[in-house]
C-alpha positions as CSV (number, residue, x, y, z in Angstrom):
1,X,3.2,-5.5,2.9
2,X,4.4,-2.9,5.2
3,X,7.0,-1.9,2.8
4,X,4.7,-1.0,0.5
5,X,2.4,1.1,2.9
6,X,5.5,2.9,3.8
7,X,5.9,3.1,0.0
8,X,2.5,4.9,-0.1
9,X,2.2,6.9,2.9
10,X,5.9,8.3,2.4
11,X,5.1,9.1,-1.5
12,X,4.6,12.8,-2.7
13,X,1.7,13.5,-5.5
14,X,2.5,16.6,-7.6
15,X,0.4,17.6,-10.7
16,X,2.8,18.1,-13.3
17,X,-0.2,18.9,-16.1
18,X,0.6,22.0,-18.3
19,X,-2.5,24.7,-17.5
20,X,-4.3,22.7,-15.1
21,X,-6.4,25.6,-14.9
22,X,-9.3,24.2,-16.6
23,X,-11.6,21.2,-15.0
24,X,-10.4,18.4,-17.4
25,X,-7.0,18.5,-16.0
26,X,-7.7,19.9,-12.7
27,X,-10.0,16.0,-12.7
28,X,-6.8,14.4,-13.7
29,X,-4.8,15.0,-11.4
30,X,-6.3,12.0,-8.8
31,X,-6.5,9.3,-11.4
32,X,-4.8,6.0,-10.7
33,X,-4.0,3.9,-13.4
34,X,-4.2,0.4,-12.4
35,X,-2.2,-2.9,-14.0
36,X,-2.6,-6.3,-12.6
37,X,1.2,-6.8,-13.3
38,X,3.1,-4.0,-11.3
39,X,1.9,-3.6,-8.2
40,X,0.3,-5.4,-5.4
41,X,-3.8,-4.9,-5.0
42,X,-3.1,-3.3,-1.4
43,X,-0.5,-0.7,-3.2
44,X,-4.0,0.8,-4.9
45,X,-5.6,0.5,-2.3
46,X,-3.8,2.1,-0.3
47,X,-2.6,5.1,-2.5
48,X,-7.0,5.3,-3.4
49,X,-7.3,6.3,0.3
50,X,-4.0,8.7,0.5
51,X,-5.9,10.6,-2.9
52,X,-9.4,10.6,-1.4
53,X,-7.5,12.6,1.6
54,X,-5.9,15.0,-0.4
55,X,-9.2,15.7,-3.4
56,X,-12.1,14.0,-1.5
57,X,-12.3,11.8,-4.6
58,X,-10.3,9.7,-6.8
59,X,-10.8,8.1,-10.4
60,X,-9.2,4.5,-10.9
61,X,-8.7,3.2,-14.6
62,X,-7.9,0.5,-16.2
63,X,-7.8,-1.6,-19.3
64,X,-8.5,-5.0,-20.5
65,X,-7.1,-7.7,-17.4
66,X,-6.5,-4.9,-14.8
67,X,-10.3,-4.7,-15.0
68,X,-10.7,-7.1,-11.8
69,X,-8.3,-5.3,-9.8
70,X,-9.7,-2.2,-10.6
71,X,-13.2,-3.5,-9.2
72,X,-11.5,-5.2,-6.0
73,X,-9.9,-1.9,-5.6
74,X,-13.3,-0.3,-5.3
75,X,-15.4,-3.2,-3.1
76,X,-12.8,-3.2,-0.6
77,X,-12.9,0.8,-0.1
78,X,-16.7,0.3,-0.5
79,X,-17.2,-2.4,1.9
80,X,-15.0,-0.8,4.6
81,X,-17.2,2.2,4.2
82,X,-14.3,4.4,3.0
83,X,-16.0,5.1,-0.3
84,X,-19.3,5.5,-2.0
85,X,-19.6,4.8,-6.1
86,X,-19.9,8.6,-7.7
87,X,-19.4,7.2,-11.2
88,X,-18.9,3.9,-13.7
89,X,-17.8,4.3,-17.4
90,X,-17.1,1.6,-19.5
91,X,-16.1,1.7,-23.0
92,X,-13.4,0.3,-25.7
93,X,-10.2,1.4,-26.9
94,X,-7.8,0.5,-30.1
95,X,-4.6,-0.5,-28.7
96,X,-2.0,-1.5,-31.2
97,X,0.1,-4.5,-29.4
98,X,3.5,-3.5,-31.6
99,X,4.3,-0.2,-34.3
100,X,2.4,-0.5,-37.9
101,X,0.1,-3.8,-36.0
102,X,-3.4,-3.9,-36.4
103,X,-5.4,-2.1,-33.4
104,X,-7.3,-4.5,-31.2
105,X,-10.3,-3.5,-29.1
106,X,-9.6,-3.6,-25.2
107,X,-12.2,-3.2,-22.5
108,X,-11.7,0.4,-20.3
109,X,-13.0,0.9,-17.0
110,X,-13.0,4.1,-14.9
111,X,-14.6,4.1,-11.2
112,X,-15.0,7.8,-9.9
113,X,-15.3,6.9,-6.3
114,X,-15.5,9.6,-3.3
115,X,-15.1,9.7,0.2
116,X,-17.8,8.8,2.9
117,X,-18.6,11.0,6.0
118,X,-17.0,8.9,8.0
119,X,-13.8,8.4,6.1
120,X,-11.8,10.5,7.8
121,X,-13.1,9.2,11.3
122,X,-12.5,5.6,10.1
123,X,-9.2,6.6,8.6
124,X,-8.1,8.2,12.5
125,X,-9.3,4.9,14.2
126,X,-7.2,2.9,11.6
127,X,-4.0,4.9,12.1
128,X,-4.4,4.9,16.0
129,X,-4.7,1.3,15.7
130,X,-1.9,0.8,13.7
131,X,0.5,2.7,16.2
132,X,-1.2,0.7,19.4
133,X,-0.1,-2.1,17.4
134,X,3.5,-0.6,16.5
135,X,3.7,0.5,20.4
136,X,3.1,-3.2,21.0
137,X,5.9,-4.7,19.0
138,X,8.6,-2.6,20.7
């Protein structure tokens, strides 16, 4: 598990979006898209935090099964009064499963979620913690 926060904390976000001039990219840009499969829950939680430092808010999507982590994503940010709930779409998408297939309706999420006044408070107490306990272990 530490790997992974290392993983996080040590990872560089760039916006690589041609003429992100204009709000729809500009948005973009702190969208996570979540899969049930790749990563550990704690990897999106984790990187949800590092992008509500950097744009005060973050967007996390995903599609048909990744729907649960997606949500678990949000409570735990939510109930650790990181983040408040700015936004919930739902909707359907055609997703072909293989080239020339038929197109089969998935389910969509996207959580817009921003940061709380005391996130950055909680976040400070968190890290302070973290090295007491660090400090400990040598």
């Amino acid at each position: 598990m530490e790997a992974v926060a290392e993983g996080v904390n040590n990872l560089s976000i760039t916006d690589s979006a041609p003429g992100n001039n204009n709000n729809y990219n500009n948005n973009k840009k702190n969208r996570i898209q979540v899969s049930n499969t790749k990563k550990p829950l704690f990897f999106y939680v984790n990187l949800a935090k590092r992008y509500m430092q950097q744009y005060n808010e973050v967007e996390l999507s995903a599609l048909g099964m990744a729907i649960a982590t997606v949500v678990t994503v949000a409570e735990i940010l939510k109930n650790n009064g990181l983040a408040l709930e700015k936004k919930i779409m739902t909707s359907t998408v055609d997703m072909r499963e293989e080239t020339g297939g038929r197109p089969a309706p998935k389910a969509k999420i996207e959580i817009v979620l921003w940061k709380t006044e005391k996130f950055d408070e909680l976040m400070a107490a968190a890290a302070a913690e973290e090295a007491a306990d660090n400090e400990e272990q040598s």
